[in-house]
N, C-alpha and C positions, 0 to 999 in steps of 0.2 A: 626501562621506564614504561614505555608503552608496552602492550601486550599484541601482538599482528601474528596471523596467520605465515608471515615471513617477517625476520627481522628489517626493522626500519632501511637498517642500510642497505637491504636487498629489494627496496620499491624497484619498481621500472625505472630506469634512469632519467630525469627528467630533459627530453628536447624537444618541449614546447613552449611556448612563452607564455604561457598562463597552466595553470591547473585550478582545478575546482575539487572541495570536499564534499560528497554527498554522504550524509552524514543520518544514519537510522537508529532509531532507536524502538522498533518495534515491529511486527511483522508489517500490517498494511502500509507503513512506512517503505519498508522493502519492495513491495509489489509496486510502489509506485515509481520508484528510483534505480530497480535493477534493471528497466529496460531504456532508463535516460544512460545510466552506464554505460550499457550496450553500443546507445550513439554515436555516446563522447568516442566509443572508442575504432566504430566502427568510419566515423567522418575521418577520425587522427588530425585534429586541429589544435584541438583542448582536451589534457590529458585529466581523465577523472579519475577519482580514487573514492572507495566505497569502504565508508566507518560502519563498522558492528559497534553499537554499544547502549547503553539505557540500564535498567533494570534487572536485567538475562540479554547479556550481549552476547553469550553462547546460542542461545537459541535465536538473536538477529544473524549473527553468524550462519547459523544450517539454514534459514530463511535464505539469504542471497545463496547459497550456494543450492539450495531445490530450486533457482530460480533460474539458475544456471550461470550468474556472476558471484564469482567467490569474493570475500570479503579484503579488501585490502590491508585493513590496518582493523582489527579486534580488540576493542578500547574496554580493558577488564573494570572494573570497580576494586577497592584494594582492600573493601570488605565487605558483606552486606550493607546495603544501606537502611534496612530497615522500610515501614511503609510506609511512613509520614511524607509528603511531599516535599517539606524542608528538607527535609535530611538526603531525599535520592537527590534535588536538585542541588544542594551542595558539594556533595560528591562529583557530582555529573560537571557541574560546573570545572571542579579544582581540575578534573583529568582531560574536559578540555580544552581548557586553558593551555594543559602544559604541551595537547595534541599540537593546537595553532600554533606554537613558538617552536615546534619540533620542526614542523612540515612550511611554515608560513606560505600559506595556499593563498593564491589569485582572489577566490573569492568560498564560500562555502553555500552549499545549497541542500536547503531541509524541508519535509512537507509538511503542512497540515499544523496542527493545534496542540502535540503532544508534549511533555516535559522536556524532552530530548532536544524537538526543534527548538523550545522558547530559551532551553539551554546555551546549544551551540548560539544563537539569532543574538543571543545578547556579548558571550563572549566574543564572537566576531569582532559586535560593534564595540565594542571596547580596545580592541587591539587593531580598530581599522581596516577591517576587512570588510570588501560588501557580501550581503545576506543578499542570496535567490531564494523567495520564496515559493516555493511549488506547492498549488493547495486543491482541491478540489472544487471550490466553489462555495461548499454550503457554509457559509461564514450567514450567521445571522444579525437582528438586532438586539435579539436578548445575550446580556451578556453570562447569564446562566445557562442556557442550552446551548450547544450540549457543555457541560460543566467539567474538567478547568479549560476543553478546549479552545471556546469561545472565547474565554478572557489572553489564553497565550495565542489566540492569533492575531490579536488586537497588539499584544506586546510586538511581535516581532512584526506585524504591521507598519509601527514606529521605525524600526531601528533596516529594514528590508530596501534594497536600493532597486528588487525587480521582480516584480510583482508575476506570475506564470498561474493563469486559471482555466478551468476547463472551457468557458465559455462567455463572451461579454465583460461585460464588467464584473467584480466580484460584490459579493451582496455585502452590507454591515456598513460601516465607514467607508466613505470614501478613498481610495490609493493612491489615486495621483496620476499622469501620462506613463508612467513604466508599469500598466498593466497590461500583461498581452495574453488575449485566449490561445492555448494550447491543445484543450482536450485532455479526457482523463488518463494519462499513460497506463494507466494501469489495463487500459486496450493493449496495448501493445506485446504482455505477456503475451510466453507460449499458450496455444489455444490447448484445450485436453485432449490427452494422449488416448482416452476413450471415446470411442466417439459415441456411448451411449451419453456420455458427459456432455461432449461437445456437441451434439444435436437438441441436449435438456437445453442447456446455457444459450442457442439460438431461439431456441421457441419460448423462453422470459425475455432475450433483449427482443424476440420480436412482439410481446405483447398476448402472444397465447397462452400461455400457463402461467401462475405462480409457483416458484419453489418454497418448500417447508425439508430446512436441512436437518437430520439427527444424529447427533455424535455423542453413544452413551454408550459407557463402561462400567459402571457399578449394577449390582442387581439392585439394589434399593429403587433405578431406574425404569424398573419392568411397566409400572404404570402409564409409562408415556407413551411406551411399545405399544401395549394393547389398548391403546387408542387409537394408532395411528391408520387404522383400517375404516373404524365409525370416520373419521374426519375425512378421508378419501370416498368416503359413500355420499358424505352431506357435503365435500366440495370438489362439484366434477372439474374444478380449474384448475386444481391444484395436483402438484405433482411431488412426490417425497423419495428423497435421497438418504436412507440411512445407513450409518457407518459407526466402526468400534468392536467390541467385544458382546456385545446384546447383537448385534447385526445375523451373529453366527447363532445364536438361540434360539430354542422353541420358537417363541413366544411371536418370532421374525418371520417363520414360515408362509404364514398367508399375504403377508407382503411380499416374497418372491414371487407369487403366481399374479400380483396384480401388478396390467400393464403398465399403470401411471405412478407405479416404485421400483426403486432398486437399492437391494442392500449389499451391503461390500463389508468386508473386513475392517479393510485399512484403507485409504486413501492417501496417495502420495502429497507434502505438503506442496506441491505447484498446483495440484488439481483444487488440494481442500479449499486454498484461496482463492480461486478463482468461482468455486460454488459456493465459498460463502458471497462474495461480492455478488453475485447475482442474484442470492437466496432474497425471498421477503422478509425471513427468519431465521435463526439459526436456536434452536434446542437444543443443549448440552449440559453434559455436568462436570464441563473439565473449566477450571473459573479463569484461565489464561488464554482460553478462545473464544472466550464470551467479554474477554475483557478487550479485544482486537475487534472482534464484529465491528463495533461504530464505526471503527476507522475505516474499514471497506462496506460501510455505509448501511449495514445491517443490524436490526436490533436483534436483541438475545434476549433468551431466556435463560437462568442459568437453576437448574433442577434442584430444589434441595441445597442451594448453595448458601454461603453465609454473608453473603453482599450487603454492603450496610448503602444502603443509596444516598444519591447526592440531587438536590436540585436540577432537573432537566436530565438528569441519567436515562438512558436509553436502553438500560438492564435491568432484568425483572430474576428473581430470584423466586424460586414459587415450588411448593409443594408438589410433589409428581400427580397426584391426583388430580390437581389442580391444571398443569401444564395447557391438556388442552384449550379449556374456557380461554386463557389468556392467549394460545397461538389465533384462534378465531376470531377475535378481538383484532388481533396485529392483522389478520388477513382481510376484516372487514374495513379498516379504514386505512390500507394500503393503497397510494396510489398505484396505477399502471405504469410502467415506465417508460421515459418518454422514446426511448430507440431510437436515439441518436446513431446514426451507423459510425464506425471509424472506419478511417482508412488507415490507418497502420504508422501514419507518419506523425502521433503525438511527440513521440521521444524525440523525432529530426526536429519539430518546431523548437520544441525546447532546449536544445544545440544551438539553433540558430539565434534562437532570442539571445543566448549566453554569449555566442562569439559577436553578436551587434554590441552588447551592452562593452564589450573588451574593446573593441573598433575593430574588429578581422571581418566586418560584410557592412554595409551601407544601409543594409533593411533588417527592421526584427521577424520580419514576415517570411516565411517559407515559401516561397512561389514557385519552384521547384525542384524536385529531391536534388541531396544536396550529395554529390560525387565524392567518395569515400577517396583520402588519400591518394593510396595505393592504386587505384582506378585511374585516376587522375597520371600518376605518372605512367601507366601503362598506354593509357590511350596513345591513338597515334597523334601528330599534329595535324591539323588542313595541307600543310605542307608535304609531310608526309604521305597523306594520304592520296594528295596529287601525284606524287612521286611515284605509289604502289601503283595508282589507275592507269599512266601511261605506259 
């Protein structure tokens, strides 16, 4: 019935007293729950389990697995769904439905505002299970921007027994006393495996540069190429990272010799996430990663595309010639960002809020790192260790 990366009966055997579904249905979704996986699994208290599924659960699938947590249970659709919203969310619904009465998990935990989380967040609450909700913060007052996000995080707002936000309280409606600041996991990915990458991505979260990201493959795109040199002459803050098939073109050459770009082929997907999330922009003409940008907080331009826009959409569709004006535009009323530092322990907070809320710790607060298992029985005792000193 279900579709998994291994058959059902071959999960990890269950010997913990609670399990948690983290449950994606999209790539930024991924990025933010593959390194809470990581936790759950690295504390060994509360056994998680990571759902592939949405719209292309195949490509949430390769997401956790470039993230370096393979997907547990790969929740297929049993046909296309078509693009209406009704229609993905009824499907999405029926199969997980039949997921929670397979598995009947502890509790299920989804991030952010997309179909998938307002999906799972409602079936839960119908079959009594509680909803963690893990979101970023930017929950606002309009219930159109950004659009349907804003209105599904309001839904699973209702039906959500624990609230998990980056910081403070979260904006929009009030939540209630189970809201706890965590930080954005989405820190906690692997850092890039380049370090021309990972010294770019330092000097945006430190406030030095803006990035202007470019991921184009069709020629029809060349327009946007040969701009991207005028734009680096008239903004010496900005910095451009292009990638794809134009990368290796003509047209790409004089961005190889300048210092403040670099062009690549291909870009492994753990890196491209992590440059989109830090990008000011992201300029593409592929309509499935301009349709993720928001979620790792970045708006998009999508080249020549055929995006019909929605009230408070944060995607711009725009003739190649055109491109530039409108990245200029995004980079003139950009804010700076505010470089918040992480320290590496978003995913532990968020373990620990999980095992308070079950009653396995007394505090939902992380006060300090929380001893893996395995660690734990190795240690020696005081006793012990009196025993070794004499």
């Amino acid at each position: 019935m279900t579709q998994s990366s291994s058959p059902l009966g071959s999960l990890p055997e269950q010997d913990h007293d609670h399990d948690v579904l983290l449950i994606a249905g999209s790539r930024p979704e991924v990025a933010r729950l593959a390194p809470v996986a990581t936790a759950f699994n690295d504390i060994d208290r509360i056994r998680a389990l990571t759902v592939a599924t949405g719209v292309d659960p195949m490509g949430v699938h390769e997401a956790f697995e470039a993230l370096g947590v393979p997907a547990d249970v790969t929740l297929l659709l049993r046909e296309p769904p078509g693009t209406h919203p009704a229609a993905v969310g009824a499907m999405l619904m029926t199969r997980l439905d039949e997921l929670l009465v397979d598995l009947d998990p502890s509790a299920v935990m989804v991030y952010g505002g997309g179909m998938t989380a307002a999906m799972a967040a409602q079936v839960a609450f119908w079959r009594q299970i509680p909803v963690v909700h893990l979101q970023a913060g930017v929950a606002s007052d309009d219930l159109l921007c950004p659009f349907p996000q804003e209105a599904n995080r309001r839904i699973i707002g209702q039906l959500a027994s624990l609230f998990l936000t980056t910081g403070g309280a979260a904006l929009g409606s009030p939540i209630g006393p189970n809201a706890i600041p965590v930080g954005d996991t989405m820190a906690a990915n692997p850092q890039p495996a380049d370090l021309r990458f990972a010294r770019l991505v330092r000097r945006v979260r430190a406030g030095e540069s803006k990035l202007v990201l470019v991921g184009l493959d069709r020629a029809d795109s060349l327009g946007v190429l040969a701009g991207l040199p005028d734009l680096l002459e008239r903004e010496p803050g900005v910095e451009i990272v292009v990638y794809g098939e134009l990368a290796i073109h003509g047209a790409a050459h004089p961005l190889t010799r300048h210092e403040r770009a670099i062009a690549v082929h291909t870009l492994p997907l753990a890196e491209l996430v992590g440059l989109i999330a830090a990008a000011t922009v992201l300029v593409s003409d592929d309509p499935d990663l301009v349709t993720d940008a928001p979620g790792l907080g970045t708006p998009a331009v999508l080249v020549d595309g055929p995006h019909v826009p929605h009230p408070g959409d944060s995607i711009r569709s725009i003739l190649s010639p055109a491109v530039m004006t409108t990245v200029r535009q995004v980079l003139a009323v950009s804010p700076p960002p505010e470089g918040v530092p992480s320290d590496g322990k978003e995913a532990q907070r968020v373990e620990q809020a999980v095992a308070w809320m079950f009653g396995l710790t007394p505090s939902p607060a992380l006060t300090e790192p929380v001893v893996p298992e395995q660690a734990r029985e190795e240690s020696p005792t005081t006793e012990e260790q009196s025993t070794s000193e004499a």
